[in-house]
PQR file with spaces between the fields and no chain letter, atoms N, CA, C, O and H, PARSE charges and radii, in Angstrom:
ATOM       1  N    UNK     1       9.051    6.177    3.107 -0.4000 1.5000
ATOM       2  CA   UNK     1       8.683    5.227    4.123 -0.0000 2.0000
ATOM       3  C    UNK     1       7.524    5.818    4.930  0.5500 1.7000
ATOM       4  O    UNK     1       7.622    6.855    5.584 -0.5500 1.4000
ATOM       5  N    UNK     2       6.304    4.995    4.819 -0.4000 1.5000
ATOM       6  CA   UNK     2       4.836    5.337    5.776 -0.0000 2.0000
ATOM       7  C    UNK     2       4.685    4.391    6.136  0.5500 1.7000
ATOM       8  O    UNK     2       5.192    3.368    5.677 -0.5500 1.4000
ATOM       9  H    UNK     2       6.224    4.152    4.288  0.4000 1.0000
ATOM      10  N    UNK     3       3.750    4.496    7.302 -0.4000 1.5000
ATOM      11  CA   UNK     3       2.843    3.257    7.998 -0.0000 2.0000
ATOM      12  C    UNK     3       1.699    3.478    6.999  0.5500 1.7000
ATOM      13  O    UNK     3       1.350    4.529    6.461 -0.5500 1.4000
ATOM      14  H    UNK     3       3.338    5.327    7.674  0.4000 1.0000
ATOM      15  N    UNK     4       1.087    1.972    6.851 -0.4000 1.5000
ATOM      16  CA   UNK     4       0.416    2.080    6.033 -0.0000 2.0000
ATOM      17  C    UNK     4      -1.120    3.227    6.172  0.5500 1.7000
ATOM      18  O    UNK     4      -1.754    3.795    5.283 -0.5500 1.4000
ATOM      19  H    UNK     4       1.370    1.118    7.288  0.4000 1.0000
ATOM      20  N    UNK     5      -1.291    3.215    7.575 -0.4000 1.5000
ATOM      21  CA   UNK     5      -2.149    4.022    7.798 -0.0000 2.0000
ATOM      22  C    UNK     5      -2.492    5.223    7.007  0.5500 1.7000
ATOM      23  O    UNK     5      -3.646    5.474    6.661 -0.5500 1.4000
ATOM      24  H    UNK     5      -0.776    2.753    8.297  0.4000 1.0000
ATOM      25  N    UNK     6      -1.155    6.186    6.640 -0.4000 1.5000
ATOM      26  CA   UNK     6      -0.689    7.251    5.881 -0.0000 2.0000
ATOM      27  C    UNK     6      -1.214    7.299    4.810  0.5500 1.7000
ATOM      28  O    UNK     6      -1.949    8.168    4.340 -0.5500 1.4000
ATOM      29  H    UNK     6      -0.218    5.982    6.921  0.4000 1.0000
ATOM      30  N    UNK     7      -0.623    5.773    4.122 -0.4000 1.5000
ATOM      31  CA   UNK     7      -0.823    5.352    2.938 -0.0000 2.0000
ATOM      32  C    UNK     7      -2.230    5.150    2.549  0.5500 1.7000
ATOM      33  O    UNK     7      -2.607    5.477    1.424 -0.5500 1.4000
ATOM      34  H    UNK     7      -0.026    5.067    4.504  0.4000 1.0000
ATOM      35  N    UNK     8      -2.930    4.692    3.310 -0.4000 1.5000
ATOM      36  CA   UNK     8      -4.563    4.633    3.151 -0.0000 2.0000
ATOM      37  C    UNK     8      -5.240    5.891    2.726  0.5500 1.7000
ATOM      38  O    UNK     8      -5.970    6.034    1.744 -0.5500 1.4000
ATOM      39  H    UNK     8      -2.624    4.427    4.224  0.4000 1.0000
ATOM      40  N    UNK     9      -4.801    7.008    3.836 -0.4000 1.5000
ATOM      41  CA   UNK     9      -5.082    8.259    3.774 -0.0000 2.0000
ATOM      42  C    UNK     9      -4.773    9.256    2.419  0.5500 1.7000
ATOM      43  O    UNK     9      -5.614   10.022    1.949 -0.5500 1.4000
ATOM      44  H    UNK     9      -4.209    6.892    4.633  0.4000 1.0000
ATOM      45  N    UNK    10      -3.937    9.149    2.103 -0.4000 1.5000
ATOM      46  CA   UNK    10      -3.070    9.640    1.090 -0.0000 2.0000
ATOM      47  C    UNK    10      -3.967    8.841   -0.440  0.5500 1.7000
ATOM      48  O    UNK    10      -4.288    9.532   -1.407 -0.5500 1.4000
ATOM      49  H    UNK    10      -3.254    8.527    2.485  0.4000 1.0000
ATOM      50  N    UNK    11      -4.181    7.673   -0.384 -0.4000 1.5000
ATOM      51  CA   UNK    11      -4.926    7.137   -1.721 -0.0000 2.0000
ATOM      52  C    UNK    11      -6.454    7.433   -2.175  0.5500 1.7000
ATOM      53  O    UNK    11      -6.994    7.611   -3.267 -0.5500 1.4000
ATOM      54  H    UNK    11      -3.920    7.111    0.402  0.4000 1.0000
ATOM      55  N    UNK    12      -7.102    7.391   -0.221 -0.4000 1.5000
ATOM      56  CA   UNK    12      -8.756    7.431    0.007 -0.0000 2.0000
ATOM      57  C    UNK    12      -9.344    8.478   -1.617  0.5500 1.7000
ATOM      58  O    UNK    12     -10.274    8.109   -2.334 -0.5500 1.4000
ATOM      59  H    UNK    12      -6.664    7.247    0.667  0.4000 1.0000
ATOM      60  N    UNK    13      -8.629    9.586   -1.818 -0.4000 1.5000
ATOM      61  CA   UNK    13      -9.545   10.358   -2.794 -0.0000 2.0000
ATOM      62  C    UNK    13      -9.743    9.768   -3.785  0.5500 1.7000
ATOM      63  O    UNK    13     -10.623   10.193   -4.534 -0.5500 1.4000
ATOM      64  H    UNK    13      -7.874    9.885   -1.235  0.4000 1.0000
ATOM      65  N    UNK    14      -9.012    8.609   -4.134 -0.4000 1.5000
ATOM      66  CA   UNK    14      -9.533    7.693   -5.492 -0.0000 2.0000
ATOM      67  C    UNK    14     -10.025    6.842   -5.519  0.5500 1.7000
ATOM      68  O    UNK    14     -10.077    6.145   -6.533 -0.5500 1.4000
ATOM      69  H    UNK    14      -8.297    8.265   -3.526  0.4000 1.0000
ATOM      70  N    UNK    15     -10.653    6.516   -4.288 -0.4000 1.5000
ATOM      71  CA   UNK    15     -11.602    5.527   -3.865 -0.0000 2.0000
ATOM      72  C    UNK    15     -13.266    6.009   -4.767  0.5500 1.7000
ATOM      73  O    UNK    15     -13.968    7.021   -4.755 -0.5500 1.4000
ATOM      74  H    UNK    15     -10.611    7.083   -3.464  0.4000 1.0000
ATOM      75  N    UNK    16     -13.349    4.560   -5.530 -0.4000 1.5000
ATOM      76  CA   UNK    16     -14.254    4.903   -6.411 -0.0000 2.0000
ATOM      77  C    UNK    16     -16.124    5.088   -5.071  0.5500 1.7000
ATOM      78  O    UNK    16     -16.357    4.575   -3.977 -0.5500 1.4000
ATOM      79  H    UNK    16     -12.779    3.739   -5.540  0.4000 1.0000
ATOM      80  N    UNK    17     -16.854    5.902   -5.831 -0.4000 1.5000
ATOM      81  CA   UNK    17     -18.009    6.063   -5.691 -0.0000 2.0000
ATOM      82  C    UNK    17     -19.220    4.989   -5.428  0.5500 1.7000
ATOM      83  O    UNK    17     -19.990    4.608   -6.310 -0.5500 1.4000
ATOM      84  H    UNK    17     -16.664    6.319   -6.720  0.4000 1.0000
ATOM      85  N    UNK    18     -19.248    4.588   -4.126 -0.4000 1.5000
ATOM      86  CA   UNK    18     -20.367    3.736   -4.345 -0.0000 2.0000
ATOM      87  C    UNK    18     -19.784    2.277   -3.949  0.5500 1.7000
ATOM      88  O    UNK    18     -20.707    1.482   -3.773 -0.5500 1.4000
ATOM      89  H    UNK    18     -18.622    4.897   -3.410  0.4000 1.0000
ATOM      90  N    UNK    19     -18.644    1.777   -3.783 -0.4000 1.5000
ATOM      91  CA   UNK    19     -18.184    0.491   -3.979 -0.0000 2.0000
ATOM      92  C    UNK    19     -17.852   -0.154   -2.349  0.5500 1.7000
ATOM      93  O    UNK    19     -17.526    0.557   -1.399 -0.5500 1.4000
ATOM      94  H    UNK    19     -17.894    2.423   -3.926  0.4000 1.0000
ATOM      95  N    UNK    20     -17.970   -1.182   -2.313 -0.4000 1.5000
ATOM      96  CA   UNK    20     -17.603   -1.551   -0.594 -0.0000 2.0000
ATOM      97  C    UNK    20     -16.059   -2.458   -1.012  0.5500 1.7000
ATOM      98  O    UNK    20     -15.301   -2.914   -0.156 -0.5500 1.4000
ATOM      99  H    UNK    20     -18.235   -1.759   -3.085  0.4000 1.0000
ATOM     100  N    UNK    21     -15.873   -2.556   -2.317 -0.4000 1.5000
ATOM     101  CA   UNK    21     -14.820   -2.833   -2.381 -0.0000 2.0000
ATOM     102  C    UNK    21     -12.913   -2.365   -1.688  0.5500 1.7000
ATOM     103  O    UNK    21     -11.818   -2.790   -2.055 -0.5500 1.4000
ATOM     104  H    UNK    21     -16.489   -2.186   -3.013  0.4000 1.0000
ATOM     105  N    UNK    22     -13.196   -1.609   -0.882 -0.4000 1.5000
ATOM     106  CA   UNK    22     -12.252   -0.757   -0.292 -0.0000 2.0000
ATOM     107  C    UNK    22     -11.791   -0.935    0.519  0.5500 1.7000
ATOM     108  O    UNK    22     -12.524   -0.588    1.445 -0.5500 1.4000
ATOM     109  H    UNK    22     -14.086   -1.263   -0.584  0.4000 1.0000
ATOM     110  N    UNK    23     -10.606   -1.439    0.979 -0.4000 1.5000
ATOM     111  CA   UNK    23     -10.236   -1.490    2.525 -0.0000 2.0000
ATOM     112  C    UNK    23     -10.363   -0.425    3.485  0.5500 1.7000
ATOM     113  O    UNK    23      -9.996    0.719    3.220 -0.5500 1.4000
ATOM     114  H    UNK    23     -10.010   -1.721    0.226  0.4000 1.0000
ATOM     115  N    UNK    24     -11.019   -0.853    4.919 -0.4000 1.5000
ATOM     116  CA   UNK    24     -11.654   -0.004    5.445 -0.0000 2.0000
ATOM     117  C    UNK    24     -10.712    0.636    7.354  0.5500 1.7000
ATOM     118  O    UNK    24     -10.961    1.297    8.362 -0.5500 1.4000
ATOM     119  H    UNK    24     -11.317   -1.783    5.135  0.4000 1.0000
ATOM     120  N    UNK    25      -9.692   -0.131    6.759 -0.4000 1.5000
ATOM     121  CA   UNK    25      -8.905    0.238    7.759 -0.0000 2.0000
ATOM     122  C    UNK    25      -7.401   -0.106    7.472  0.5500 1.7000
ATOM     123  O    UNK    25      -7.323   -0.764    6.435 -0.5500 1.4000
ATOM     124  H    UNK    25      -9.490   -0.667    5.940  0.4000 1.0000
ATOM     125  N    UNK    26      -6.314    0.101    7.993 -0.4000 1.5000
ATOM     126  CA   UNK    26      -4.972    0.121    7.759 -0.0000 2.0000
ATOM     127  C    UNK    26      -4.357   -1.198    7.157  0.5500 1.7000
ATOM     128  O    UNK    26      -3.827   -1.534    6.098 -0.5500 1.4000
ATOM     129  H    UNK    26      -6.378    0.635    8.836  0.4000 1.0000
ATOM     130  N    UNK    27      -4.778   -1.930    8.679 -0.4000 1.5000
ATOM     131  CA   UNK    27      -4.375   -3.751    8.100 -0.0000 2.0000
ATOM     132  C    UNK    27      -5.126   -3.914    6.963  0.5500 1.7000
ATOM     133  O    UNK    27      -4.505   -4.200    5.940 -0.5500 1.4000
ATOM     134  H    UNK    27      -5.208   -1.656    9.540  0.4000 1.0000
ATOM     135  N    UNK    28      -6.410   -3.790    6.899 -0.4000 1.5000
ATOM     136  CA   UNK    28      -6.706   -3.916    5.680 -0.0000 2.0000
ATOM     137  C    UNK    28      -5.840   -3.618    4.238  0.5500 1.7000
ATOM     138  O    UNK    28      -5.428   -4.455    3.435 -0.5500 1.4000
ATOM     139  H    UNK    28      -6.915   -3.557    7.730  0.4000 1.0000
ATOM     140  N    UNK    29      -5.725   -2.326    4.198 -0.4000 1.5000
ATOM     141  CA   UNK    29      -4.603   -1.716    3.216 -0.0000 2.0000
ATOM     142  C    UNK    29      -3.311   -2.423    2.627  0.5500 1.7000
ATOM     143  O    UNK    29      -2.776   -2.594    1.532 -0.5500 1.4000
ATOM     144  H    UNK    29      -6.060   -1.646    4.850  0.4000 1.0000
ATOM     145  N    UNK    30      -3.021   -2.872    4.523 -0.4000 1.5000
ATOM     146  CA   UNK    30      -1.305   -3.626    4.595 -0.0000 2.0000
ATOM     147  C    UNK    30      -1.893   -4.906    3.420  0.5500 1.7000
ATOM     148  O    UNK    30      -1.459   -4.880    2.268 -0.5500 1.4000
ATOM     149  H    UNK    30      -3.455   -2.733    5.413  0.4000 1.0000
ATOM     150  N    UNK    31      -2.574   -5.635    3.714 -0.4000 1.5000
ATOM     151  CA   UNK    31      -2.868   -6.385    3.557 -0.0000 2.0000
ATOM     152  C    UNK    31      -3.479   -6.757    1.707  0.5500 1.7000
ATOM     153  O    UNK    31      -3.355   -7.847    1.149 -0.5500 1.4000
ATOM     154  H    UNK    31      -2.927   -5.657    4.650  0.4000 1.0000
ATOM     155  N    UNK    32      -4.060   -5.606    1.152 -0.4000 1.5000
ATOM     156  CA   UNK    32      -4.076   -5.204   -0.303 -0.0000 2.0000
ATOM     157  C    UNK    32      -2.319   -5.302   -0.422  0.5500 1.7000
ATOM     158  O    UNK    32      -1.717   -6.296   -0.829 -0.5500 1.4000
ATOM     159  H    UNK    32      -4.161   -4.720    1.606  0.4000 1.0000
ATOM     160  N    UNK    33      -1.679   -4.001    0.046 -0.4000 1.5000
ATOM     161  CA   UNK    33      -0.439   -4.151   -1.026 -0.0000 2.0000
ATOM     162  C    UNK    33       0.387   -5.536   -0.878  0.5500 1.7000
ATOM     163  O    UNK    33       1.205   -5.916   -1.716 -0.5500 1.4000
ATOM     164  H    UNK    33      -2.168   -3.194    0.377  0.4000 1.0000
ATOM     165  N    UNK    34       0.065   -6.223    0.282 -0.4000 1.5000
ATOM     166  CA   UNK    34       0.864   -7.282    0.095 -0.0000 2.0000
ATOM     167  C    UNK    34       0.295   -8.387   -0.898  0.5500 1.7000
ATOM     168  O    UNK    34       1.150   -9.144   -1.357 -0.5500 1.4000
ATOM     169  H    UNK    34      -0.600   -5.915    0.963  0.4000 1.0000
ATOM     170  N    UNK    35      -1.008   -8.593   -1.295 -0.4000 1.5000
ATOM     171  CA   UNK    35      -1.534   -9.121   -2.298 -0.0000 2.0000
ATOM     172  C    UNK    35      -0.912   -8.669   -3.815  0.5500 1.7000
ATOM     173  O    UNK    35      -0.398   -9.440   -4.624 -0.5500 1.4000
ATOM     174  H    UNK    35      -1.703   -7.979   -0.922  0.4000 1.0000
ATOM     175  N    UNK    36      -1.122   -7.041   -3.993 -0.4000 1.5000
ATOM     176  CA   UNK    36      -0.727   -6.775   -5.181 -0.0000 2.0000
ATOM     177  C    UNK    36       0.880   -6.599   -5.515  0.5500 1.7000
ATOM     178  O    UNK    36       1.252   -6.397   -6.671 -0.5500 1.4000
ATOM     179  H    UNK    36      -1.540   -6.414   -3.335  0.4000 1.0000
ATOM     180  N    UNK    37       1.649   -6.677   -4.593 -0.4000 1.5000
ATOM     181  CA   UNK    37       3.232   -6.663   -4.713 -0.0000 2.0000
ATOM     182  C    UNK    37       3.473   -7.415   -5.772  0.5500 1.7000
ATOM     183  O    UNK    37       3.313   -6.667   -6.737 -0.5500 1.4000
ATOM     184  H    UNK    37       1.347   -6.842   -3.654  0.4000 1.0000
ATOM     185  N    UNK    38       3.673   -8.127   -6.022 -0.4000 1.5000
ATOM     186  CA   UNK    38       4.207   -9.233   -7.511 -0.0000 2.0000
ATOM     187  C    UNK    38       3.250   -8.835   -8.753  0.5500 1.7000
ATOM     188  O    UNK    38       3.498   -9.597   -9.687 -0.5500 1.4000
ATOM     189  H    UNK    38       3.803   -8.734   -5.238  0.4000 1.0000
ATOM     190  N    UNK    39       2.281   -7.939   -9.069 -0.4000 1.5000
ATOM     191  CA   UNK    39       1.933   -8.028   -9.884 -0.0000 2.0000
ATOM     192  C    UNK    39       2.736   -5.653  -10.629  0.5500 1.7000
ATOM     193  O    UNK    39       3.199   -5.123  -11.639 -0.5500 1.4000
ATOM     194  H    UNK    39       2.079   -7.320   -8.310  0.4000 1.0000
ATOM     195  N    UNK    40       2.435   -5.361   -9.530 -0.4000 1.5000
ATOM     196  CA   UNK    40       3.141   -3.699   -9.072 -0.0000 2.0000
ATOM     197  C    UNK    40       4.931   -4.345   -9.415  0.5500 1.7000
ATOM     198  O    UNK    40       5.624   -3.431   -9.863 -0.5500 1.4000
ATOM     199  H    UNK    40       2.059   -5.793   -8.710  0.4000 1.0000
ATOM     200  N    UNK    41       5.410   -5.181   -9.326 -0.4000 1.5000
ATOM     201  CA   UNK    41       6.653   -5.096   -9.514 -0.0000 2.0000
ATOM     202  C    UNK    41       6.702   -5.371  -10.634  0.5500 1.7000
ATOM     203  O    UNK    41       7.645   -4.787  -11.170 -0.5500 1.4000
ATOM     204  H    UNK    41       4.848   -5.924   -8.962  0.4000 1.0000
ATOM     205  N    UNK    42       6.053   -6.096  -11.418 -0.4000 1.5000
ATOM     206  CA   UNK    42       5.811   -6.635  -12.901 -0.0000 2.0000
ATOM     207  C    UNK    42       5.938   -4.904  -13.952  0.5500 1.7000
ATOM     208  O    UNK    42       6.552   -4.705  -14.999 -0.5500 1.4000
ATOM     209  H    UNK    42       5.288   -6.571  -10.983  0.4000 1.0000
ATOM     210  N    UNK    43       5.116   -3.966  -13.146 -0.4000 1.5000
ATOM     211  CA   UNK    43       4.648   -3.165  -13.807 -0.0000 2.0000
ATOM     212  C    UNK    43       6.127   -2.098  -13.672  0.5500 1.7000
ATOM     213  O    UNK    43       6.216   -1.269  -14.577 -0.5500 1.4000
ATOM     214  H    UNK    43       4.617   -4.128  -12.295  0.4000 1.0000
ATOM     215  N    UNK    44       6.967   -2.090  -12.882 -0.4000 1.5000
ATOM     216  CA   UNK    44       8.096   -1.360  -12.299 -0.0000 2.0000
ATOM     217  C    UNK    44       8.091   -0.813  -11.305  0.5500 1.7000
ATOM     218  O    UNK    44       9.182   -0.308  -11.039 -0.5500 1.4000
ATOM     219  H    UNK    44       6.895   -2.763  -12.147  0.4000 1.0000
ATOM     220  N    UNK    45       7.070   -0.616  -10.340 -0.4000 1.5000
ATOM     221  CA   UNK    45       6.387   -0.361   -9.029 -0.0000 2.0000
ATOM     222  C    UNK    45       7.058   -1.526   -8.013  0.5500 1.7000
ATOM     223  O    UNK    45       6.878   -2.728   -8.209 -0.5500 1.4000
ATOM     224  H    UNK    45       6.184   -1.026  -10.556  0.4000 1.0000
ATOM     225  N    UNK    46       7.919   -0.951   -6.810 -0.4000 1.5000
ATOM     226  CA   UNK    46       8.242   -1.858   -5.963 -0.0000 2.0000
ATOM     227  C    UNK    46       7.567   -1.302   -4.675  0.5500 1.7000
ATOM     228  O    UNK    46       7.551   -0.120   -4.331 -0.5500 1.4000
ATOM     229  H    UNK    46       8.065    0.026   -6.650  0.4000 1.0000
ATOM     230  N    UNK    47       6.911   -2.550   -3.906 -0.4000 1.5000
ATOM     231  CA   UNK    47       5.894   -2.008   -2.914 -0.0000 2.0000
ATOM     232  C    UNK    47       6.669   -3.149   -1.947  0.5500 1.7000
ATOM     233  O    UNK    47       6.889   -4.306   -2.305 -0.5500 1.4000
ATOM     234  H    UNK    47       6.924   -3.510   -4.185  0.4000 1.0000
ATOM     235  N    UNK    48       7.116   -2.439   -0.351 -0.4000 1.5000
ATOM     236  CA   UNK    48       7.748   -3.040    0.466 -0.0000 2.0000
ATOM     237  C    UNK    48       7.498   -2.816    1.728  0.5500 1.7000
ATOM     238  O    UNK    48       7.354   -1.651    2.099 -0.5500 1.4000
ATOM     239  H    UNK    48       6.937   -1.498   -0.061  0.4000 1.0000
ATOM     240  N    UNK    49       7.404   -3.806    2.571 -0.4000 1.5000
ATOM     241  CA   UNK    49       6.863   -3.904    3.727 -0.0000 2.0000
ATOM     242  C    UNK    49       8.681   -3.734    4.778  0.5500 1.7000
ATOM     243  O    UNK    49       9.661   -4.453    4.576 -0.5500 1.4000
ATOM     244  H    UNK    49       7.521   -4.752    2.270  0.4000 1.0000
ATOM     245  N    UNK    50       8.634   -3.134    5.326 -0.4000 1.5000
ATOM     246  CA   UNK    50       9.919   -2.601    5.614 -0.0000 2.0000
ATOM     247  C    UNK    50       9.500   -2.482    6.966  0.5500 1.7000
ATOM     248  O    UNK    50      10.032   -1.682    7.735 -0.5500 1.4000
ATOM     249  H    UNK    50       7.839   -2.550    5.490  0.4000 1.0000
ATOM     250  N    UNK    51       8.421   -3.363    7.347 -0.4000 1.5000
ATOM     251  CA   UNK    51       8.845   -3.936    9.241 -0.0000 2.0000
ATOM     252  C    UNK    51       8.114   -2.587    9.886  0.5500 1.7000
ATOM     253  O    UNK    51       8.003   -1.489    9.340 -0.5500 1.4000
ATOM     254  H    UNK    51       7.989   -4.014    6.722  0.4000 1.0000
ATOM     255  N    UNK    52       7.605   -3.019   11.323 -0.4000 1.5000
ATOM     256  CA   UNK    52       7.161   -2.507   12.241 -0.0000 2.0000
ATOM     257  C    UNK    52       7.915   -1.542   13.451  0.5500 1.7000
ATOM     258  O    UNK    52       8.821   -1.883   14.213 -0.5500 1.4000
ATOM     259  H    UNK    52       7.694   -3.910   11.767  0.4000 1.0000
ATOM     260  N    UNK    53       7.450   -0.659   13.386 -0.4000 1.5000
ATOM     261  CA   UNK    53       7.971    0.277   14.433 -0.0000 2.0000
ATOM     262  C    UNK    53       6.868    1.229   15.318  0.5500 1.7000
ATOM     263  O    UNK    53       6.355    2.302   15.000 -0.5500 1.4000
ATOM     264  H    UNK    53       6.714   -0.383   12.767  0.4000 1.0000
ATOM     265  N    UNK    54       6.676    0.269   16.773 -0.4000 1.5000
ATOM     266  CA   UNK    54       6.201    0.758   17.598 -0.0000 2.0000
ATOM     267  C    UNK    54       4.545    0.000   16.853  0.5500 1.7000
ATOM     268  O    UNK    54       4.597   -1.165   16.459 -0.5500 1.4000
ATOM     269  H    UNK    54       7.093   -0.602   17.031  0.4000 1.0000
ATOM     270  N    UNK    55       3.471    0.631   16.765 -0.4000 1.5000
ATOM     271  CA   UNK    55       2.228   -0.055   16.219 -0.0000 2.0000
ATOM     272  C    UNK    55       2.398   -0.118   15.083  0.5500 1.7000
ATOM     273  O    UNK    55       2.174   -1.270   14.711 -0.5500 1.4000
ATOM     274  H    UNK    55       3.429    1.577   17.086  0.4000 1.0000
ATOM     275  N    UNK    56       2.678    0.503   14.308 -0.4000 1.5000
ATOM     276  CA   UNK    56       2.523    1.131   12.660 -0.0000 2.0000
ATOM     277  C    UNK    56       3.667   -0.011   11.794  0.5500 1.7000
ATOM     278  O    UNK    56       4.852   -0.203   12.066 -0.5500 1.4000
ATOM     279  H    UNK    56       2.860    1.439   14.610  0.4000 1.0000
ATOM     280  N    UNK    57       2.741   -0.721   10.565 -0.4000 1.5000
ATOM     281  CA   UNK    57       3.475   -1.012    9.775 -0.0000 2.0000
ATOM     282  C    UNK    57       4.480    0.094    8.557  0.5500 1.7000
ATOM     283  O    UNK    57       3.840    1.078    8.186 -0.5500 1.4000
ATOM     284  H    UNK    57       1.779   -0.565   10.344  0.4000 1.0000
ATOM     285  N    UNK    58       5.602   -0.001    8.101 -0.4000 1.5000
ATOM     286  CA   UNK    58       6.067    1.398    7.518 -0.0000 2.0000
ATOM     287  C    UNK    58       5.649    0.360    5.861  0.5500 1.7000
ATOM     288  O    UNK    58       5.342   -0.828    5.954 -0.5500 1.4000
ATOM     289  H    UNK    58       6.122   -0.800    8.402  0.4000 1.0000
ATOM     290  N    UNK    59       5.673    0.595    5.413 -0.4000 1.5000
ATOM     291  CA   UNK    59       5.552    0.620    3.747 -0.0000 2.0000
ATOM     292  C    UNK    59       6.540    1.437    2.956  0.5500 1.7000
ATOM     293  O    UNK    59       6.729    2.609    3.283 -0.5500 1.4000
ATOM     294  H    UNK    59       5.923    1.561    5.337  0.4000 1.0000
ATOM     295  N    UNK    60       7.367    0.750    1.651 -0.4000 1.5000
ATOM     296  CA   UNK    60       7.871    1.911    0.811 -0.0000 2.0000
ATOM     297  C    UNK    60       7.731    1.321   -0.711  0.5500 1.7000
ATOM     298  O    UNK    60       8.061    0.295   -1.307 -0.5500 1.4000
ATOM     299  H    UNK    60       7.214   -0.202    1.386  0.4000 1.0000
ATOM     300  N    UNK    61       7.094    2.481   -0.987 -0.4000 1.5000
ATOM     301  CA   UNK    61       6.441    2.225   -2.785 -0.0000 2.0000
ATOM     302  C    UNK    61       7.536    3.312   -3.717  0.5500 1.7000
ATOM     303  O    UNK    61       7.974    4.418   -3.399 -0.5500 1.4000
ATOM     304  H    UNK    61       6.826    3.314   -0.503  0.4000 1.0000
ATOM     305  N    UNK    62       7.690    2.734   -4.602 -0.4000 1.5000
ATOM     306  CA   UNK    62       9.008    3.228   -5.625 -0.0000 2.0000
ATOM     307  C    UNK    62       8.866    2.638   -6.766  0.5500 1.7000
ATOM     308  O    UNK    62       8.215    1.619   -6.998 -0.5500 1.4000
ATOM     309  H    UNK    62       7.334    1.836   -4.860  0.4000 1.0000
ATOM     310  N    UNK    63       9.614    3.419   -7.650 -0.4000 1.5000
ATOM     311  CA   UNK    63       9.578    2.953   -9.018 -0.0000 2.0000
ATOM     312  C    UNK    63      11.095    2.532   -9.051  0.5500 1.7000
ATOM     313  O    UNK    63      12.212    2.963   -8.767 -0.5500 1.4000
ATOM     314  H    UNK    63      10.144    4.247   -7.462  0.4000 1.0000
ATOM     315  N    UNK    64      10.249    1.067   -9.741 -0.4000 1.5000
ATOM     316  CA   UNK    64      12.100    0.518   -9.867 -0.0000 2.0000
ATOM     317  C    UNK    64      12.849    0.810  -10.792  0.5500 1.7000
ATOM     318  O    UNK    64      12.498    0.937  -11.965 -0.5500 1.4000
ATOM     319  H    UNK    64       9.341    0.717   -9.972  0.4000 1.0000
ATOM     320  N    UNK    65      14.481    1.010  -10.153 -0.4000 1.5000
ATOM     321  CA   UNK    65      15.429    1.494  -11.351 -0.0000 2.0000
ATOM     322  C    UNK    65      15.537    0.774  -12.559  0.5500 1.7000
ATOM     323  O    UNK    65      15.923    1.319  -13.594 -0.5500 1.4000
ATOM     324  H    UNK    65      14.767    0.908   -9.200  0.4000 1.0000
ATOM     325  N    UNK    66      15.236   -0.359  -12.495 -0.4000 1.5000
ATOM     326  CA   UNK    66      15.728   -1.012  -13.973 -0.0000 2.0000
ATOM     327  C    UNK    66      14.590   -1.097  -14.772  0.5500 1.7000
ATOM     328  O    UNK    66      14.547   -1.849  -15.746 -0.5500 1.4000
ATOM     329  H    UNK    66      14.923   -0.801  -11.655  0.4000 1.0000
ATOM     330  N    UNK    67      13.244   -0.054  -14.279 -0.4000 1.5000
ATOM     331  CA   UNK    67      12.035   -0.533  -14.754 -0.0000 2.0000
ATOM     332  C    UNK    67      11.965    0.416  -16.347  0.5500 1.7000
ATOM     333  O    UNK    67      11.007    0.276  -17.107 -0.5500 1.4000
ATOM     334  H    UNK    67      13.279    0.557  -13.488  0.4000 1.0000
C-alpha cells in the first residue's frame, strides 16, 4: 500500500527518453492506473485504489492469486 505519489517515484526510471507522454505529477499517475486497471487485471496484475488518507491517495498493485 502507497500513495500514488511513491508510486510515480518508484516507476520514473522507466520513463522512456524523450516522450511527454508521462504523467507529470501524482493525480496524474492516480489517474493512468485507474485507466489501465481492467486491462492489468486481464493480465493477473490487480491495481487498487484503496481510498485516501490525509492528502495522499494509497494504491495497491499485486499479482492476482488465481492469475
Amino acid at each position: 500500500m502507497l500513495p500514488a505519489k511513491d508510486l510515480l517515484s518508484r516507476v520514473e526510471q522507466y520513463k522512456p527518453s524523450g516522450t511527454d507522454a508521462w504523467p507529470k505529477s501524482a493525480r496524474g499517475f492516480a489517474d493512468v492506473l485507474r485507466r489501465i486497471a481492467p486491462p492489468l487485471r486481464q493480465m493477473g496484475i490487480e491495481c487498487r485504489r484503496l481510498g485516501k488518507q490525509g492528502s495522499y491517495g494509497y494504491w495497491e498493485i499485486s499479482a492476482r492469486e488465481n492469475a
